[in-house]
C-alpha positions, 0 to 999 in steps of 0.5 A: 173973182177970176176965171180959174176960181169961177171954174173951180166953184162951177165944177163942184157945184156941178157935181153937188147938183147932180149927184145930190138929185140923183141921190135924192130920186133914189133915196125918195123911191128906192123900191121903184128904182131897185125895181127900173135897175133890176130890169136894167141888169135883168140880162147881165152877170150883175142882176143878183147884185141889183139892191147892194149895187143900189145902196152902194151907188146910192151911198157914193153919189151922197157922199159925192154931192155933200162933199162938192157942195162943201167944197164949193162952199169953201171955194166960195168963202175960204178960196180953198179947193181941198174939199173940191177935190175930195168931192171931185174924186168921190164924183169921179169914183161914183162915175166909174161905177156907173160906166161900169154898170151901163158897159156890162148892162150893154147899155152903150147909150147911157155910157156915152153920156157918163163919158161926158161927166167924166171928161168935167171930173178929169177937167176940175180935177186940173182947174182945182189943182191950180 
């Protein structure tokens, strides 16, 4: 075991953490959570767009979780990265949609703290290119 190897099997185990939770909260309440985003955009050019948003985003933030839980299994075992990397990129693509959301729902706040997610995505995807 060493440093770059240990950093490739946290940042997709990370991302397998977050957004599995996170798909699961909103697969296991989707009509409560329909309903906080319905609010959330209820001021911005989006809110007709709340449910195809919802099962989009819900969508990408599974397949990001299964994919980085993958990869870090692979890392684990194989000591290969190339599924990290596809489950970093649908992360990352999961992210931006998500910035993208909170920028035009004027909810700064909540951009800021997806900034710092993305700040580990741009940081795995060079630690996993090693």
């Amino acid at each position: 075991m060493d440093a770059v190897w240990f950093g490739q099997l946290s940042v997709s185990a990370f991302f397998a953490i977050a957004f599995l939770q996170s798909a699961a909260d909103k697969w296991m309440d989707s009509a409560g959570n329909i309903e906080f985003f319905g609010g959330h955009f209820a001021d911005s050019p989006l809110v007709g767009l709340v449910p195809v948003m919802f099962w989009t985003i819900t969508v990408l933030e599974s397949l990001a979780g299964v994919v980085s839980g993958l990869g870090a299994v692979m890392i684990l075992f194989c000591k290969g990265t190339g599924v990290a990397v596809c489950g970093v990129a649908l992360s990352t693509v999961s992210l931006l949609c998500l910035f993208f959301g909170q920028r035009l729902a004027k909810d700064y706040a909540g951009a800021a703290v997806i900034t710092s997610y993305f700040v580990v995505a741009l940081l795995g995807f060079a630690i996993l290119a090693e």
